[in-house]
MIGU-426324 format. One record per residue: x, y, z of N, C-alpha, C in turn; residue in three letters. Coordinates in steps of 0.02 Angstrom, whole numbers, plus 50000, padded with zeros to 5 digits. Layout:
BEGIN
SITE; n.px; n.py; n.pz; ca.px; ca.py; ca.pz; c.px; c.py; c.pz; voro
SITE; X; Y; Z; X; Y; Z; X; Y; Z; ALA $
...
***
This chain:
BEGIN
SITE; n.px; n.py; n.pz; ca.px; ca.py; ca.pz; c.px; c.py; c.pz; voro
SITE; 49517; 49826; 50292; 49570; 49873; 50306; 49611; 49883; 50243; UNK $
SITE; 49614; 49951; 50211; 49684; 49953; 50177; 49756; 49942; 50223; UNK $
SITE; 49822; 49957; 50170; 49861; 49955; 50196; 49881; 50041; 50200; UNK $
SITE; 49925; 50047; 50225; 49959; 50127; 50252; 50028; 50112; 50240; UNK $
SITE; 50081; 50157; 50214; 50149; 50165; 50220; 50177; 50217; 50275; UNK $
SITE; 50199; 50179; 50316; 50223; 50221; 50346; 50299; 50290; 50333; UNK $
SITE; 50259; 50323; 50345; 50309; 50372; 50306; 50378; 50400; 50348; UNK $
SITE; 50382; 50392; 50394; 50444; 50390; 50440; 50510; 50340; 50408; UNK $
SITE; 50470; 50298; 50368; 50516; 50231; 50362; 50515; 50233; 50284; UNK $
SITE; 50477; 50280; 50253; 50480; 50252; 50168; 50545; 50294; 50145; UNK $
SITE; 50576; 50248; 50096; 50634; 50290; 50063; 50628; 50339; 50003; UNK $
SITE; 50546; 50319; 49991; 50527; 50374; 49926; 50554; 50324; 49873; UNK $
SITE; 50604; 50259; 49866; 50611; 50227; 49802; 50556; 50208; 49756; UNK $
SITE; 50504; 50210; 49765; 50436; 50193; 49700; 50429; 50137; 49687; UNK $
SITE; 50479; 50111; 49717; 50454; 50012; 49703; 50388; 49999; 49688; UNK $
SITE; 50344; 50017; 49753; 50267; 49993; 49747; 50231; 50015; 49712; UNK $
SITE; 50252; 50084; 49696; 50198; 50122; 49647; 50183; 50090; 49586; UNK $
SITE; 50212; 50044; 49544; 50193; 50040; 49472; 50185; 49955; 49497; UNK $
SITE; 50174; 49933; 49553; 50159; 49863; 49559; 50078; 49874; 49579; UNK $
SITE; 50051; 49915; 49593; 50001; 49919; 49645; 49920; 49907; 49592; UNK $
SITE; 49883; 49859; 49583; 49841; 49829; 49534; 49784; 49899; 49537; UNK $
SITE; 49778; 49921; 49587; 49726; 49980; 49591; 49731; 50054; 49592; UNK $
SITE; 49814; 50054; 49556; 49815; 50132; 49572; 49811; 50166; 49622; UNK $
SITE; 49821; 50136; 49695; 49826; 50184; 49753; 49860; 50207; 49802; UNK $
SITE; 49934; 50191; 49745; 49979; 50231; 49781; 50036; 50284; 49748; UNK $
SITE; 49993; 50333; 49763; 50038; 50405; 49730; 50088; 50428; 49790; UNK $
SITE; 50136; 50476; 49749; 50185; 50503; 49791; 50182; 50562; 49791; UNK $
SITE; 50184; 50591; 49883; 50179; 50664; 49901; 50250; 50673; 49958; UNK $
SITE; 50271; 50730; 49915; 50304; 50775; 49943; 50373; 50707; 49967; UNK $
SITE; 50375; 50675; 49909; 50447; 50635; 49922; 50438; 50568; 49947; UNK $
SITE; 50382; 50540; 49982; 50350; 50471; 49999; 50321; 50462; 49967; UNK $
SITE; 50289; 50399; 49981; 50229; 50384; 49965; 50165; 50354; 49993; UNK $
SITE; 50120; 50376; 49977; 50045; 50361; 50008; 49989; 50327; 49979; UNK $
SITE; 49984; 50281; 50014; 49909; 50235; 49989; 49838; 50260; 50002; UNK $
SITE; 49804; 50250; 49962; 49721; 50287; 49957; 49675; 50229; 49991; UNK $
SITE; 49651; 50265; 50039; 49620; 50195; 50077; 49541; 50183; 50026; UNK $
SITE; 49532; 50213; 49985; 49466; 50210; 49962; 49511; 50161; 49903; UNK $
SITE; 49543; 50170; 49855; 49561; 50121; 49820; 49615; 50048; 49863; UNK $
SITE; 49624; 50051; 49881; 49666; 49997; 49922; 49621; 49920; 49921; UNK $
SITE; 49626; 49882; 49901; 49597; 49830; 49917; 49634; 49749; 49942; UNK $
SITE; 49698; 49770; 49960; 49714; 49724; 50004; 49756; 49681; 49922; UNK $
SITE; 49747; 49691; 49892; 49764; 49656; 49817; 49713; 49578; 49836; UNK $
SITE; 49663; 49590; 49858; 49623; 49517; 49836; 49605; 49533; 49775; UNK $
SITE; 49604; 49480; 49754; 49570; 49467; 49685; 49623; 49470; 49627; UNK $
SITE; 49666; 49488; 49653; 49738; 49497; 49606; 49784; 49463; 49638; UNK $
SITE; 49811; 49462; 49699; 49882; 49422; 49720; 49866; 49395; 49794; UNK $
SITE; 49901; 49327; 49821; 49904; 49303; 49881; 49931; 49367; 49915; UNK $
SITE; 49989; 49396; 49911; 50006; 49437; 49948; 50007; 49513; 49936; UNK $
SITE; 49979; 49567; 49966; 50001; 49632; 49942; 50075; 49654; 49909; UNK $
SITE; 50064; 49704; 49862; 50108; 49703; 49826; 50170; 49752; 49824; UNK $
SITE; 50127; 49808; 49881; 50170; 49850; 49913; 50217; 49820; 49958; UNK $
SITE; 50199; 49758; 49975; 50200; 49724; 50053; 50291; 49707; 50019; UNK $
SITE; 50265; 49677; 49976; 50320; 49591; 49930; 50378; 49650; 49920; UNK $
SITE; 50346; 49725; 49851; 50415; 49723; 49866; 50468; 49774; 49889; UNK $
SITE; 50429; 49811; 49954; 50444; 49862; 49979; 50549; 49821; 50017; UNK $
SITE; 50568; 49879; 50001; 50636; 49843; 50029; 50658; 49865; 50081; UNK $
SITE; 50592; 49913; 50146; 50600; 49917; 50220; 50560; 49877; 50251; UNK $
SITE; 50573; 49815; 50289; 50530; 49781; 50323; 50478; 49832; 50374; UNK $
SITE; 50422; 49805; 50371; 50363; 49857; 50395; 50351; 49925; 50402; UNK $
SITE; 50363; 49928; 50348; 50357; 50008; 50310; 50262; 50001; 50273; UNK $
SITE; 50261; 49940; 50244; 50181; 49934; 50217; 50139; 49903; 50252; UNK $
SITE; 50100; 49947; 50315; 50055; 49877; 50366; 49982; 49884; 50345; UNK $
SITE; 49948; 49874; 50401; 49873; 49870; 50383; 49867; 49937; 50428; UNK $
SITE; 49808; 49968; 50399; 49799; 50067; 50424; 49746; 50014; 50469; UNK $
SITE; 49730; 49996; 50523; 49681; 49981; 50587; 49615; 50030; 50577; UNK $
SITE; 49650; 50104; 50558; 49591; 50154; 50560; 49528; 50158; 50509; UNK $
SITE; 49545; 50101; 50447; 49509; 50091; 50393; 49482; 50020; 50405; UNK $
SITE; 49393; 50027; 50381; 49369; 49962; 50402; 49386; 49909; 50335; UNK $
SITE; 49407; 49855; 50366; 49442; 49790; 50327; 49411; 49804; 50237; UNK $
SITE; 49424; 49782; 50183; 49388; 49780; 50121; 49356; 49735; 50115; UNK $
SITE; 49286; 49737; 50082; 49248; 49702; 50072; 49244; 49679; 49994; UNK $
SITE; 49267; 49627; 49956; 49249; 49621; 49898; 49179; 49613; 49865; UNK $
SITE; 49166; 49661; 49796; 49092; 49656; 49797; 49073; 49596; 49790; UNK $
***
């Protein structure tokens, strides 16, 4: 699964964007949005996602359910 921001709840501050190890989260139209094709959960880079750590709305960054889990190669 990637993760998803929910956009009801994002403030548009950019925190996550320049933390994010894979580049997959750009900002549209004033939020921002994670790319489920680059998203990889930050394994291989951090215990915890990095959108997750330092988004400053509690569950604003969850897991998108609709994307199947990541598989590291």
């Amino acid at each position: 699964m990637s993760y998803k921001i929910v956009a009801s709840q994002c403030t548009g501050c950019s925190a996550c964007e320049p933390e994010c190890p894979n580049v997959a989260i750009t900002e549209k139209n004033g939020t921002f949005i994670i790319d489920p094709e680059k998203c990889t959960e930050c394994i291989g880079y951090f215990d915890t996602p990095q959108c997750v750590a330092v988004c400053p709305v509690d569950d604003t960054c969850v897991i998108d359910n609709a994307v199947p889990r990541y598989q590291a190669a």
